[in-house]
N, C-alpha and C positions, 0 to 999 in steps of 0.2 A: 354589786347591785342585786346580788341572790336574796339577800335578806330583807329588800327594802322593795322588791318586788312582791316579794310574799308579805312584809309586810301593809305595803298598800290595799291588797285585796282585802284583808281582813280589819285595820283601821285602828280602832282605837277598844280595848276593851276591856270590861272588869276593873274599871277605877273604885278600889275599893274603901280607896282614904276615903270618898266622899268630896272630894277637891270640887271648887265652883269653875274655878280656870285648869286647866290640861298646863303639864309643863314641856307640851308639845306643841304648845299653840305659838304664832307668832315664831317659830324657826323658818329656817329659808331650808331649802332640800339640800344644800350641802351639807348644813348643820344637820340635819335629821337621819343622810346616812350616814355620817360620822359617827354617827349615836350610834344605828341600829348594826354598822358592820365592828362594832369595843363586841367583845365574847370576852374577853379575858378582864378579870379585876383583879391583883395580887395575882396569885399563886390559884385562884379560880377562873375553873372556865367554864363559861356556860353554854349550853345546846342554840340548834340553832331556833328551837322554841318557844323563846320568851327574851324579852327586852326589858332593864327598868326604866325607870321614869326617867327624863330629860336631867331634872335636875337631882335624880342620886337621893331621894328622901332614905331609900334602902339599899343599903349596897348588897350586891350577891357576893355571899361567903357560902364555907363550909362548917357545919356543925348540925348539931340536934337540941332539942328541948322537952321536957315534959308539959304534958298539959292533959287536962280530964276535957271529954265528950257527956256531953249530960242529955239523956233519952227525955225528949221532950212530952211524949206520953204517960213513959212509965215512972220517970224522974231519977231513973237509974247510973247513975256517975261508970263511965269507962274512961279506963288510962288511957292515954295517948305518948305515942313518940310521934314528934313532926323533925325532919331530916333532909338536909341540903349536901349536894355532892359535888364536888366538881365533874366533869364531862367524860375524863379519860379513866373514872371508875366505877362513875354513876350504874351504866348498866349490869354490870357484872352484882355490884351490890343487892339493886334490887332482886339479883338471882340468887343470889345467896341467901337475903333477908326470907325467901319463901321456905327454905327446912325445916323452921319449926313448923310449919302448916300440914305436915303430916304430906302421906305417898297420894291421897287423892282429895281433889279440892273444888270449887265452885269458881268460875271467871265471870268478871264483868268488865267486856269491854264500854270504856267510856269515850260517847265521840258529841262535840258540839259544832259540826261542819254545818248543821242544816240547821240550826238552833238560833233563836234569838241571845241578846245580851244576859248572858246567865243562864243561860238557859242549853243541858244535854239531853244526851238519850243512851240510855242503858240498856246493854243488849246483853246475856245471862245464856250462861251454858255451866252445868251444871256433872258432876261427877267427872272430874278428868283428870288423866295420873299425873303426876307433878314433872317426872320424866318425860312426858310425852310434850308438855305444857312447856319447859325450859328450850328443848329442840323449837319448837317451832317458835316462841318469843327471839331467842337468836335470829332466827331466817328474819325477823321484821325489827332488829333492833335498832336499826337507822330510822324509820319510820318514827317507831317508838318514843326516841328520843328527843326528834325534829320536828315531830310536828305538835304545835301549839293548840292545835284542836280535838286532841285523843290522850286520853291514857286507861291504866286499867286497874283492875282489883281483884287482887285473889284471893281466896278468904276458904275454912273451915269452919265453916257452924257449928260442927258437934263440938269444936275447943271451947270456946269460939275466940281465932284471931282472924284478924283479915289485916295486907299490907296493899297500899293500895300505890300505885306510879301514878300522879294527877298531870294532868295536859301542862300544870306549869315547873315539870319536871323535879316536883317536890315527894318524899317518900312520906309517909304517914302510916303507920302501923297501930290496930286498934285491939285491946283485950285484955285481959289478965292475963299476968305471964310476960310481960312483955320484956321484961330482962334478960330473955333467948335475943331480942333483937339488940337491944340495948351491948352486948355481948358483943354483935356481930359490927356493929357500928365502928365498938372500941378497935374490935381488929383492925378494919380499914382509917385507922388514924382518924374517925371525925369526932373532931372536939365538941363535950359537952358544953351548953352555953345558956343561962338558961334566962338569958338577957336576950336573946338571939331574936331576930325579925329578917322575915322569910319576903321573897318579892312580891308574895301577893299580900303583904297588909300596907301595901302603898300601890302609887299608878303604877300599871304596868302594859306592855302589849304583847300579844300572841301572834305566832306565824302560822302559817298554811299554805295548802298548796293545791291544783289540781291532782297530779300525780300523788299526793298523799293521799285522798279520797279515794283512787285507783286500789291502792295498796291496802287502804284498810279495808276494801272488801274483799281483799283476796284472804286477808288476815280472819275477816270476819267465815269467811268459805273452811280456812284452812283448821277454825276453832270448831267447827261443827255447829256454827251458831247462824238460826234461820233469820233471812230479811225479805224486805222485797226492793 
């Protein structure tokens, strides 16, 4: 009942097919924690973070793809890796995927607890050594991983990459040069794919938690990053 606790508070969000009907509608609560307590599809397993649709439009796999980010001002094309992991090595990855980013970096923690539908807030701390930065992301990696409402981004502007951990526990890595990650992917056995579709280009739902709010301000205390 963990998962369907957390996710009743938080409800229905980020349908991004654009669907008219939810394929949540119209279940009975047995059917719906049936649904939301599956983690595992094949040989993937997913966080307790995010749920897909009722009816499977995207199944959660493991793999990666290329895709370009096009600057909508300056109209400037960047590569992209987007990257799905299973659970039992998701985090260690995204700890790994941060060496090419050089010994000190830029955070942006991302949280949408207090946000409307679509809607976060970016909270930026800036010059912090990467050593220092891996220590304390361990101390909150259950957090990290679990909750549906945060994730974060760490990035170098003088390269400039940035890899970013998004709240639907999806890696995405942005810059020239990106074949340092691309590298580090192959290591961890994730198949390139480049057919591949991620849980958020269908319905999907996110979890949360009171205690998770708790944690991300200590998270937010322990990054040297100021709130009120």
């Amino acid at each position: 009942m963990g998962f369907l606790k957390r996710f009743l508070k938080t409800t229905y969000r980020d349908n991004t097919a654009g669907k008219s009907r939810s394929s949540f509608e119209s279940l009975s609560e047995d059917q719906l924690e049936t649904h939301l307590n599956i983690a595992k599809y094949g040989d993937f397993m997913l966080t307790d973070a995010i749920r897909p649709s009722y009816d499977l439009e995207v199944v959660p796999q493991a793999g990666y793809r290329h895709d370009v980010y096009t600057d909508k001002e300056s109209g400037i094309k960047i590569p992209v890796l987007m990257a799905s992991a299973s659970r039992e090595v998701l985090f260690d990855l995204f700890i790994d995927l941060l060496d090419p980013l050089g010994h000190e970096v830029d955070v942006v923690l991302e949280t949408s607890h207090d946000g409307g539908h679509n809607q976060h807030q970016d909270l930026y701390r800036e010059h912090m050594d990467l050593p220092v930065l891996k220590s304390t992301l361990y101390d909150y990696e259950d957090l990290l991983l679990n909750d549906g409402c945060a994730g974060i981004a760490v990035l170098n502007p003088l390269i400039p990459l940035e890899v970013q951990f998004d709240e639907h526990k999806l890696l995405i890595m942005y810059g020239q040069g990106i074949d340092q990650f691309e590298s580090i992917l192959d290591e961890y056995g994730i198949p390139h794919d480049p057919e591949l579709k991620f849980i958020t280009e269908a319905e999907h739902v996110h979890s949360s938690s009171d205690e998770a709010i708790e944690e991300l301000d200590q998270l937010k205390y322990r990054l040297g990053i100021d709130f009120e």
